[in-house]
N, C-alpha and C positions, 0 to 999 in steps of 0.2 A: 565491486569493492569487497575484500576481503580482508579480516584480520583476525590473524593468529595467535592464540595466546598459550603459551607452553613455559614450563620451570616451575609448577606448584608440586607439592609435595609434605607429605608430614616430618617433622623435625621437631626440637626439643626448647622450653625456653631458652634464650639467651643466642641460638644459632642465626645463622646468617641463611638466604635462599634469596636466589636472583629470578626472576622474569623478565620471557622476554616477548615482544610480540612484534613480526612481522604483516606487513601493508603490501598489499599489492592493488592495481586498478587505481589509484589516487596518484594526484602529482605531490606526491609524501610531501614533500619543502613548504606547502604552501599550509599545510593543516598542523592546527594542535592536538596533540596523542595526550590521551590524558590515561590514567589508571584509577577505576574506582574498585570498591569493595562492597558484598554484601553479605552480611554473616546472617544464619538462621532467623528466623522472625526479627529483623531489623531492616531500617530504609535502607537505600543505595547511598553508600559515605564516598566521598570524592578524598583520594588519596592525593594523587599528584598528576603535575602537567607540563606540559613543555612546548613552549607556543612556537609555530612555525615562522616565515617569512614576517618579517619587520616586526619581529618579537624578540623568538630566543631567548626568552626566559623560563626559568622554572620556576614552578609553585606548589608548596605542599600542603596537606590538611595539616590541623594541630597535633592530633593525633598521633602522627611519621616527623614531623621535624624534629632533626637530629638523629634518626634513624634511618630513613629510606632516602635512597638518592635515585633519580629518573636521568635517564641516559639516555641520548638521541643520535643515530646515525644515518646520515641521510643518503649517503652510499648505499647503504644495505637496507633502506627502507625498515629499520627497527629502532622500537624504543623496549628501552630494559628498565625493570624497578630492581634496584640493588637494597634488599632489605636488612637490617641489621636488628642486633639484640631485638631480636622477637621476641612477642607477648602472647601468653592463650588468647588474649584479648584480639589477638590481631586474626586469629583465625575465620578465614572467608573466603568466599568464591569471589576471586579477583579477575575484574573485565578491561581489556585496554577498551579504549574510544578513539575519536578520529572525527573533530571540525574543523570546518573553515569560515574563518570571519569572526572570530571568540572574542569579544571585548574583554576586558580582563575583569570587570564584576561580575561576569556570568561565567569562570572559569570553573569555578566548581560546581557547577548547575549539571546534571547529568542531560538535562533537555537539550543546552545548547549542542550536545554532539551529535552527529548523522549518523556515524557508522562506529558499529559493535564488534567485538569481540564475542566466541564463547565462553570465555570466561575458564577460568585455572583453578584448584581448588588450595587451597594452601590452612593446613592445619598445623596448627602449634601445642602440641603437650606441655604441661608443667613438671 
């Protein structure tokens, strides 16, 4: 299993930058792709998710709601974070994930996922 994670970049407050990560080796339909975050000496923050088969919903940290939208295609085996009006705040090495069997209280748990990303770096200037 493999997953890609590319579209980080430095930008300015208030700009928009999309992520996006492709899956291969998993039956993509069935797992939830989630996107966390981890800035310099801070935990892993769980951004947002988008649950597979007999889900199909999204969910986001506090943090991203009303800013970041997560986007799912299952054709193309990719999920995208569509980020908006960014914050220095939001600046972090951002990792897509990839589980199967997510109940939806352990959504933002970064444990409940198998498989990793390397992770994108995305810095926001003021």
């Amino acid at each position: 299993v493999q997953l890609q994670a590319s579209g980080g970049g430095l930008v300015q407050a208030g700009d928009s930058l999309r992520l996006s990560c492709e899956a291969s080796g998993l039956a993509f339909r069935s797992y939830t792709l989630g996107w966390f975050r981890q800035a310099p000496g801070k935990e892993r923050e769980f951004v947002a998710a988008y649950r597979g088969t007999g889900g199909n919903t999204m969910h986001y940290g506090d943090s991203v709601k009303g800013r970041f939208a997560i986007f799912r295609n299952n054709a193309k085996n990719t999920v995208d974070l569509q980020m908006n009006s960014l914050k220095p705040e939001d600046t972090a090495v951002y990792y897509c994930a990839a589980g199967r069997g997510i109940i939806l209280s352990s959504i933002a748990r970064d444990q409940a996922y198998e498989y990793w990303g390397q992770g994108t770096l995305v810095t926001v200037s003021s």
